[in-house]
N, C-alpha and C positions, 0 to 999 in steps of 0.2 A: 504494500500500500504506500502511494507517496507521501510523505512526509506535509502535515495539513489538512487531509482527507480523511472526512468524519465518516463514522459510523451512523445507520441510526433511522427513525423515518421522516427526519426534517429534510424540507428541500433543497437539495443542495445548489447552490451557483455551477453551472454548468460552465469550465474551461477550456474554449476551444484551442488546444494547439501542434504545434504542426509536427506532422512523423516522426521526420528526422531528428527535431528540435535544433534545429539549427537558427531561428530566427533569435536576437537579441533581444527584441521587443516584447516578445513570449518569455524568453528568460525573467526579465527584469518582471514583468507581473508575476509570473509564478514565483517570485522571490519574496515579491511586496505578501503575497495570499499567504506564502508559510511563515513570514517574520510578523503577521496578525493573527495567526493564527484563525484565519477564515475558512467555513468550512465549502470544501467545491469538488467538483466532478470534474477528471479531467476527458475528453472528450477530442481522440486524435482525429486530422484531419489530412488528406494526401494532397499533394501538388503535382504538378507534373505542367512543364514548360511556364514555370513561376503563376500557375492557377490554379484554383481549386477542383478537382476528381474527387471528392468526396461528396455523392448525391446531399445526404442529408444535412450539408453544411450547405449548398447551394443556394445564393438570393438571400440566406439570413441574416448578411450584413448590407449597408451599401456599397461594401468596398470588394465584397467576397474576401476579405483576406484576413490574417490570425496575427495577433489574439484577438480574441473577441471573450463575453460574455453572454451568457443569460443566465438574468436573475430574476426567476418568478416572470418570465414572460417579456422581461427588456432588455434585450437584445443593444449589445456596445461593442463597437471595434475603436480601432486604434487605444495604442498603450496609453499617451500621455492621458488621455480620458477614462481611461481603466483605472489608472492610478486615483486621480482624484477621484475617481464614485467610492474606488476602496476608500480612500482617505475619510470619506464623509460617511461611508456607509458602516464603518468599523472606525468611528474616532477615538482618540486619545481623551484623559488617560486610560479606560475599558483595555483598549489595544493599542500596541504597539504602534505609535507615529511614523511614517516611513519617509515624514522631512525633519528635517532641521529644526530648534524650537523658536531660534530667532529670527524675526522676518528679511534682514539680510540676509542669514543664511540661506532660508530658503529662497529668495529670490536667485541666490546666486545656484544651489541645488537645480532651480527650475532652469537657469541659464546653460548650467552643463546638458542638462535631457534633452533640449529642442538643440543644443550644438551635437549632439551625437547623434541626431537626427536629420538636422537638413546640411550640417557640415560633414569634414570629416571623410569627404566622398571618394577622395584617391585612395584614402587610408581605409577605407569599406571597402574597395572593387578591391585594391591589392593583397589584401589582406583578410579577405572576408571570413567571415565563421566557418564555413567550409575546412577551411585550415584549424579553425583553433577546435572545432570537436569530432574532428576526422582527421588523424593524424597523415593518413596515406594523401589526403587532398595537398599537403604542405610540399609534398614531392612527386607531382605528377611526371609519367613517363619514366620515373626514377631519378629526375634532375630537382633540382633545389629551385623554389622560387626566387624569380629575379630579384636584384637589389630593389628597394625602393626607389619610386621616380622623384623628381627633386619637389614636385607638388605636394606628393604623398611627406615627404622629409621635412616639407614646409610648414602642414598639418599639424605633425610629430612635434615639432621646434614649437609651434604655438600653443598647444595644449602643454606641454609640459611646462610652459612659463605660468600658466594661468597656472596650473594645479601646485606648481612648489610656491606658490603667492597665498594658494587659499589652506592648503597643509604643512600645518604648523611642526617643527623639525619633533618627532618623537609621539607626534597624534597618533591615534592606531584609526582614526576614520581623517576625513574632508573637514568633516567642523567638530573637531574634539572629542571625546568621549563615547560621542553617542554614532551611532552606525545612521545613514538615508540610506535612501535607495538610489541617491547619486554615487554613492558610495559601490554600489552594487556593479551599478552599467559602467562607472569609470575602470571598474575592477576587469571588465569583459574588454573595454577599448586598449588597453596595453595589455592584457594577456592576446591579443592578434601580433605586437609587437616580442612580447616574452617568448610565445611557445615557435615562432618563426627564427626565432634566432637573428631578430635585430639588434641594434641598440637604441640602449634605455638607461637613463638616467637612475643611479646603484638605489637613491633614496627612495623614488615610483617604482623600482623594479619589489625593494621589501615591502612596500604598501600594497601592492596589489598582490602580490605571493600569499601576504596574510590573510588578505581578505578570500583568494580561492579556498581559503579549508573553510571556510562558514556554512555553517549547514544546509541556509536556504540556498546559496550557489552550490553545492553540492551535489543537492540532489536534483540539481538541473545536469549538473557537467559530468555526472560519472552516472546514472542514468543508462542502461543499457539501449543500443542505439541500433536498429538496422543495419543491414548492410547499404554501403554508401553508393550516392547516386544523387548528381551534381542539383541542386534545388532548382538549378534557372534552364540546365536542361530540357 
């Protein structure tokens, strides 16, 4: 049983996500669901040439695409909206908060989500998840993937100034103490750089190492997986 997943005859929120599990955006909710401790179904969904083959998932979003939800009949995709329904629908203190307590912080929390989102895009095509939870994808044909392009390096070079600005030298999270769920996805954005054998800055390289033994990243990333078969194929 996943780790979050009740027992019982109450309704469960239905989690729709994908096969392979390879999307990000799927990780990072199923991360928020088990660090609330919310009870859901998860509900696997196939792709094939980056769309949905799963009848029973077909038309239930507008997007046709995962993560999604339903809960009790409402029907939601995309993550960044996922997150806030969790946030409001499992508040703090009852459960676990999945931002920041200060509203800097979370604005700047909220800043990193939508930059791993609409930024980031050399550093997503060259590097994509494919590589970090399919080992074989990292060495196609049995050759090493390319260096990074100088776009992608550019990315790299920017995001690490932002994160050693907002993580403070000996913090074990983003903003002190206490673990987001920026925490989470930033942990996912340089493990594409960790597990490919780039380089990474020694201080980001232990801040993210730590954060992959966390339970709610765990039992996303060691998670028994199909046999592999390229998402966008």
């Amino acid at each position: 049983m996943d780790i979050g997943a009740k027992t019982g005859h109450e309704e469960n929120m239905k989690f729709f996500i994908d096969d392979l599990r390879l999307s990000p955006y799927t990780y990072s909710v199923l991360s928020a669901l088990i660090e609330k401790g919310a009870p859901y179904e998860m509900k696997e969904v196939s792709f094939a040439d980056n769309r949905s083959v799963t009848p029973a998932f077909a038309g239930r979003t507008f997007t046709d695409l995962i993560p999604a939800i339903d809960d009790d009949g409402f029907v939601l995709s995309e993550s960044l909206a996922i997150l806030e329904y969790l946030e409001e629908k499992y508040p703090a203190p009852q459960y676990a908060s999945i931002h920041p307590a200060k509203r800097s912080e979370r604005a700047h929390a909220r800043m990193l989500l939508s930059w791993y989102r609409c930024g980031m895009q050399a550093l997503r095509k060259e590097r994509s998840t494919e590589t970090v939870f399919y080992p074989e994808a990292r060495r196609p044909d049995g050759k090493p993937l390319p260096p990074l392009s100088a776009e992608a390096r550019e990315e790299v070079a920017d995001l690490a100034t932002c994160l050693k600005t907002i993580l403070k030298p000996g913090a074990p999270y983003l903003f002190g103490d206490r673990w987001s769920i920026a925490d989470t996805e930033t942990a996912l954005m340089l493990h594409r750089l960790i597990l490919n054998g780039d380089e990474l800055d020694p201080g980001l390289r232990e801040y993210a190492e730590s954060l992959w033994n966390r339970p709610s990243i765990q039992e996303f990333v060691e998670h028994p997986r199909k046999p592999f078969r390229s998402y966008y194929a």
